[in-house]
C-alpha positions in Angstrom: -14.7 12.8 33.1 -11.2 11.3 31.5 -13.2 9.2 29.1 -15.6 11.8 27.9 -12.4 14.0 27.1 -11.0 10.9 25.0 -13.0 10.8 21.7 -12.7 14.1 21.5 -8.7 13.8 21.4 -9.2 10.8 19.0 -11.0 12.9 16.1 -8.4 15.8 16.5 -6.2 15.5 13.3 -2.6 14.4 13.9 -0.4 18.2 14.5 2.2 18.6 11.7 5.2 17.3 14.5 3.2 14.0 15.6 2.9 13.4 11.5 6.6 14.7 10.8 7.9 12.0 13.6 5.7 9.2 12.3 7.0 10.0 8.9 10.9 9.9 9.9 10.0 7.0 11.8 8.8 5.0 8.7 10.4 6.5 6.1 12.9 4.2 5.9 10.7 0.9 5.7 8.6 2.7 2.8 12.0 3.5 0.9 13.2 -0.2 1.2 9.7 -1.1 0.0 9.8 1.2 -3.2 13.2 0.1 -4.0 11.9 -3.7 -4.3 9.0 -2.9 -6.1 11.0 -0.6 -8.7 14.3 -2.7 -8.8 11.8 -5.8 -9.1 9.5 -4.9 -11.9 9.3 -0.7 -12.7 12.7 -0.6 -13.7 11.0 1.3 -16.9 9.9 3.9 -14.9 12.8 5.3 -14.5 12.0 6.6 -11.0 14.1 6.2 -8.2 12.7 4.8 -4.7 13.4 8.2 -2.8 11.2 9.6 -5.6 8.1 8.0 -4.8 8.9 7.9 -1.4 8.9 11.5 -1.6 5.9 11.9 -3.6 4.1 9.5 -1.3 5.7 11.6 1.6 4.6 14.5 0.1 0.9 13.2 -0.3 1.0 12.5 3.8 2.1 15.8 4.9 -0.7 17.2 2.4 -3.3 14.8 4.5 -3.2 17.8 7.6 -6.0 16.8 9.6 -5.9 13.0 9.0 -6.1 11.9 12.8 -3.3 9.1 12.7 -4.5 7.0 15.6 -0.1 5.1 16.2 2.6 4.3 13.7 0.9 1.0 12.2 -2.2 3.0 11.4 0.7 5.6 9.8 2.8 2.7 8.3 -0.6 1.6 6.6 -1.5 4.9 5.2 1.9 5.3 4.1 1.7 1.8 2.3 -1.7 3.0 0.8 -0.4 6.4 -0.5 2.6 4.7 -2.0 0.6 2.6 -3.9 -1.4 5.3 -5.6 2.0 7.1 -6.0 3.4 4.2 -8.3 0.0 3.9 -10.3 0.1 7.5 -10.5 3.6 7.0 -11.9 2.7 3.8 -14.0 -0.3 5.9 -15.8 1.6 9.1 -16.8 4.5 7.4 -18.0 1.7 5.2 -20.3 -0.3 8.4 -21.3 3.5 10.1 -22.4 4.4 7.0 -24.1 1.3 5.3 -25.7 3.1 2.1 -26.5 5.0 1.5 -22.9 4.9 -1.9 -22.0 2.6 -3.4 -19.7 3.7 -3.3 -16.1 3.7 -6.2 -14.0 4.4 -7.4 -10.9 5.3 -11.1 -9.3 4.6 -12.0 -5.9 7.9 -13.5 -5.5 6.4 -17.1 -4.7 6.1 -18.2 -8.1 3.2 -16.7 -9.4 2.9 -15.7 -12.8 3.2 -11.7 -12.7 0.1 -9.5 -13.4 -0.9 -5.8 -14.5 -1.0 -3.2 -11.5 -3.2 -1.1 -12.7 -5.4 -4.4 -12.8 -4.1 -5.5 -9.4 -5.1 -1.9 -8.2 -8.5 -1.7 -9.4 -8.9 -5.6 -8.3 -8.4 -4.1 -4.6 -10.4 -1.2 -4.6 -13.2 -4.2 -5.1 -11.5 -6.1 -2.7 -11.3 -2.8 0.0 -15.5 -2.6 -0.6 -15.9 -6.3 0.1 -13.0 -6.3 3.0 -10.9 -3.2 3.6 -8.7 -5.7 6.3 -7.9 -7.9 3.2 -7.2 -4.9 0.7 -4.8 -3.5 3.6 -2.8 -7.1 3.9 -2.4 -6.9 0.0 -0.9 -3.7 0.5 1.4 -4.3 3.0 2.4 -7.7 1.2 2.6 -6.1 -2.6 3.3 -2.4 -1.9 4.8 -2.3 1.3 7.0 -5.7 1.3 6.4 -6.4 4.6 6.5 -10.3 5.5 4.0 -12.8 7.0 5.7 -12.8 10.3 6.2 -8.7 9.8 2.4 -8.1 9.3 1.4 -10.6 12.3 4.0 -8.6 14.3 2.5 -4.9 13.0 -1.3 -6.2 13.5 0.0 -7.9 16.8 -2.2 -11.1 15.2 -1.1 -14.5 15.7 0.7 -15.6 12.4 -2.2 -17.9 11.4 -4.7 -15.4 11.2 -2.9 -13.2 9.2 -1.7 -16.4 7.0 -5.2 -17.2 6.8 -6.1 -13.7 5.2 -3.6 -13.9 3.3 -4.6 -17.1 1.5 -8.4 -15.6 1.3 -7.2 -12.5 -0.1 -4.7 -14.6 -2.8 -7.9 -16.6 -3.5 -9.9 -13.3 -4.2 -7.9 -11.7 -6.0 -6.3 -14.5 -8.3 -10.5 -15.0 -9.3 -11.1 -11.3 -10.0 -7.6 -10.8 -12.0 -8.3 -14.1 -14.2 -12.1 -13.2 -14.6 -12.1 -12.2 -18.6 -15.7 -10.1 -18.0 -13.9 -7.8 -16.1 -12.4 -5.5 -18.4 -13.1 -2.3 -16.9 
């Protein structure tokens, strides 16, 4: 009788305090992660990293009957929204100022930097061909988290997730240099 009850307490959405204490309980991973991303490469922007974490906060208390299944499935979401929070950003500060530079972002291993709005429409590909790949990217490019941090997170053996992470490099180094995708 205990197991037909559960899937019926899985699809209720997440009450207002369950979300409020996953938010406090990553809000201060997502502001570290917005404060490398802007101090790294948005420093144009002019937005500060409680800013977006605010607006990204803002977006997951506006998500009320999300079901949030445990604070890695939160962290992720969190990740996610602060990602659209920072294009969002990126695009109205281009459509105020027509001529704003491009903005780019490097891995911080070396790699050449590249466009996010290009990075971001290379993973909303990548999430139809793997949404586990497109949620590594954004934990690695939007959420800072490390290898190690992700394998911990996933509770995945560091390989795996290194392995991912090499497919999803490979993937997205080919769609970001493909010159017939232009749209």
């Amino acid at each position: 009788m205990s197991e037909a009850a559960k899937p019926e307490q899985e699809s209720k959405p997440t009450t207002a305090a369950a979300r409020d204490a996953l938010l406090a309980s990553v809000y201060d991973e997502l502001r570290q992660a917005a404060a490398r991303l802007l101090r790294r490469d948005a420093p144009y922007l002019t937005l500060q990293p409680t800013e977006l974490v605010n607006e990204a906060a803002l977006r997951l208390m506006k998500l009320g009957r999300m079901t949030f299944a445990d604070r890695q499935h939160f962290f992720a979401t969190g990740a996610r929204v602060l990602r659209q929070a920072m294009i969002d950003a990126i695009r109205s500060r281009r459509a105020r100022k027509r001529q704003a530079p491009e903005l780019s972002l490097s891995s911080g291993e070396g790699e050449p930097p590249f466009d996010v709005e290009a990075l971001d429409a290379a993973l909303v590909k990548l999430e139809a061909a793997s949404p586990e790949l497109a949620r590594l990217v954004e934990l690695r490019f939007f959420a800072g988290l490390s290898v190690p941090d992700i394998a911990a997170l996933w509770q995945e053996s560091e390989s795996t997730v290194k392995r991912r992470w090499k497919a999803a490099r490979l993937w997205l180094a080919a769609e970001l240099q493909d010159p017939h995708d232009h749209a």
